[in-house]
N, C-alpha and C positions, 0 to 999 in steps of 0.2 A: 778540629781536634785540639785536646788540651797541649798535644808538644807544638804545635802552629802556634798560639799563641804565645811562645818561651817559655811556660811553664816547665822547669826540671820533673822529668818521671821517668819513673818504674815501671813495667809490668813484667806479669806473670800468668801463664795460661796454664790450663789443665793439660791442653795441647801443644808441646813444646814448638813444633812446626806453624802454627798460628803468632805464638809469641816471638820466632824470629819475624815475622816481617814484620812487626816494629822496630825491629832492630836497624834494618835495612834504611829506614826512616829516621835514625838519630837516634831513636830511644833509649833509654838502657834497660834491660832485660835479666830479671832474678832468675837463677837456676831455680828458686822455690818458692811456695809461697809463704813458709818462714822469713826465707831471706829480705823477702820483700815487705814485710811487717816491721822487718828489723832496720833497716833502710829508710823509712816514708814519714812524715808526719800524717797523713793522710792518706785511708784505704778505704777508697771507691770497689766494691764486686757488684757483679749481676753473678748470678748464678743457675743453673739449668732445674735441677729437681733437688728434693731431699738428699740424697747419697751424696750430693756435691757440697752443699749446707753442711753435711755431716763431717765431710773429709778435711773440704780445703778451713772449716772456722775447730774444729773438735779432733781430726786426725793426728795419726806421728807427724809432729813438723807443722801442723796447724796453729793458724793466725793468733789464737787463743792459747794455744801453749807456749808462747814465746814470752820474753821480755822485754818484746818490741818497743819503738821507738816513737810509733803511734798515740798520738790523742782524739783523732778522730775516725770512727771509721763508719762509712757508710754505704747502706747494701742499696742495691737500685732496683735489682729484681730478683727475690730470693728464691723463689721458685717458678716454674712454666705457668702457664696457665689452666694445662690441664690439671694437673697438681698443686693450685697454689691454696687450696682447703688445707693447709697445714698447721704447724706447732712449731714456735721458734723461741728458744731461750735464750738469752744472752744473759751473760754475768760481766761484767763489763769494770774496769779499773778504771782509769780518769779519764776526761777529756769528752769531748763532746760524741753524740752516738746518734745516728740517725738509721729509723727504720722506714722504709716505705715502700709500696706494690705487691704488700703480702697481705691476704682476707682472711688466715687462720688466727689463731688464738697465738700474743704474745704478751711472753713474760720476758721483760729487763730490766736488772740490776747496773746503778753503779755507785761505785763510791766516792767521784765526785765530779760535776760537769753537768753540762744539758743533755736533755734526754729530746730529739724531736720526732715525734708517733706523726706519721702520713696516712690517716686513712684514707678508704673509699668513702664518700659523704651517699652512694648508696645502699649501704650495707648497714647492719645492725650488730653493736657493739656493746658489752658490759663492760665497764673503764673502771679501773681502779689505780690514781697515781696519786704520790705522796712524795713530797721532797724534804728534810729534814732543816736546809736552813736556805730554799729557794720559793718560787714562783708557782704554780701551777697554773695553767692557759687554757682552754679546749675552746675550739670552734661549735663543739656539741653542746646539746643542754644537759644538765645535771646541774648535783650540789658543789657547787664548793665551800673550802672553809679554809680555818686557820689553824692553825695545832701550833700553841702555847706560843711564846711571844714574838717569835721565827718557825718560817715553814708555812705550806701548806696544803691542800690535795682536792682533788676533784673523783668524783663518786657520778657513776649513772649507771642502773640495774637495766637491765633488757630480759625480757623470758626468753627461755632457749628456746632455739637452739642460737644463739647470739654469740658472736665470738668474743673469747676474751681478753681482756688488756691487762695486763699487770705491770703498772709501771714503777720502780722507785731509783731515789737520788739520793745520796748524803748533802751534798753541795752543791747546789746548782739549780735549775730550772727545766722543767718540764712543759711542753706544748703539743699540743693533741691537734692538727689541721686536718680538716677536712678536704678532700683532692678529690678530683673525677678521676677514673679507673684508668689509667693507663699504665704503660711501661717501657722501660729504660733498659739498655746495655752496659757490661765490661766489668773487669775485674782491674784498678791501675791504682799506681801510689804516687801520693804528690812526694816528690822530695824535699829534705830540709834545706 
C-alpha cells in the first residue's frame, strides 16, 4: 500500500464506511471528493461504471469543478468491464493526465503538461493527437509529423467500428503506449 511506504495520502470513497478503514490505518480521509482534489497533488481513482465517472469527475462538488490543488490525475479503471465500451472526455487544466483500462472512445484536452493514452495493444483504435509546442510518441503505426517549427502530432485512421482517440496539449507531450488488457484499483490523493 502506498501509506506503508510513507507516502502522505488522502482518500475518498463513494462509500464513506469503506473510507474509514483507512483511517483506522493512519490515513487521512476527505469528507469529499472535492476536498480531496483540493488537498493532493495527485489523484489516483478507479471507478465502477459510467454514473460514477459522471458524479465523482462532472457532479456538484466534482473533481473537475474545483480549483484543486492537483497536477496530476490519473484514472486506473474508469469503468467495469462489463461496461467499459464507453465515452470519456476530459478537459483538463495543467499538469500531467493519465488515462488507462478504458476500450471506448476518448477525447482529452489540456492546456498544458503530458498527456499519457494507455491502450489495449488488442484493440483497434482511430488516434488523433496534437501537441502545440511538445512531442507526440505512439507505440502504434501511423503518421507522424511536425506542425511549424514546434509541436507535433500523430494521425492513424482505422474503419469502424474502431474506437476513438482524441488527443490534444498546449505544452507538453503526448505518448500513446500500447498495454495488454488488464486492470487496477482505488480512488487516493498523494499529498503535497
Amino acid at each position: 500500500m502506498i501509506a506503508a511506504a510513507g507516502v502522505p495520502l488522502t482518500v475518498w470513497d463513494r462509500n464513506p464506511e469503506r473510507a474509514a478503514a483507512f483511517s483506522e490505518s493512519g490515513v487521512r480521509v476527505a469528507s469529499t471528493n472535492a476536498g480531496l482534489a483540493n488537498d493532493v497533488d495527485v489523484v489516483l481513482s478507479c471507478l465502477a461504471d459510467d454514473a460514477a465517472v459522471e458524479d465523482v469527475y462532472f457532479g456538484d462538488g466534482g473533481v473537475f469543478r474545483t480549483n484543486g490543488s492537483y497536477h496530476t490525475i490519473i484514472e486506473l479503471n474508469i469503468v467495469a468491464p462489463e461496461t467499459r465500451d464507453s465515452r470519456l472526455i476530459i478537459q483538463h487544466g495543467t499538469g500531467r493526465l493519465l488515462v488507462s483500462d478504458i476500450a471506448g472512445d476518448v477525447q482529452a484536452t489540456s492546456k498544458g503538461g503530458d498527456i499519457l493514452r494507455m491502450l489495449s495493444d488488442s484493440a483497434e483504435y482511430s488516434i488523433d493527437a496534437r501537441s502545440k509546442l511538445g512531442t507526440v510518441w505512439s507505440d502504434f503505426e501511423g503518421a507522424s509529423h511536425h506542425r511549424h517549427i514546434v509541436g507535433s502530432g500523430f494521425e492513424r485512421a482505422m474503419p469502424a467500428p474502431a474506437h476513438r482517440i482524441y488527443l490534444r496539449t498546449g505544452i507538453g507531450g503526448i505518448t500513446i503506449k500500447a498495454v495488454p488488457a488488464e486492470g487496477a484499483t482505488f480512488m487516493t490523493g498523494r499529498n503535497r
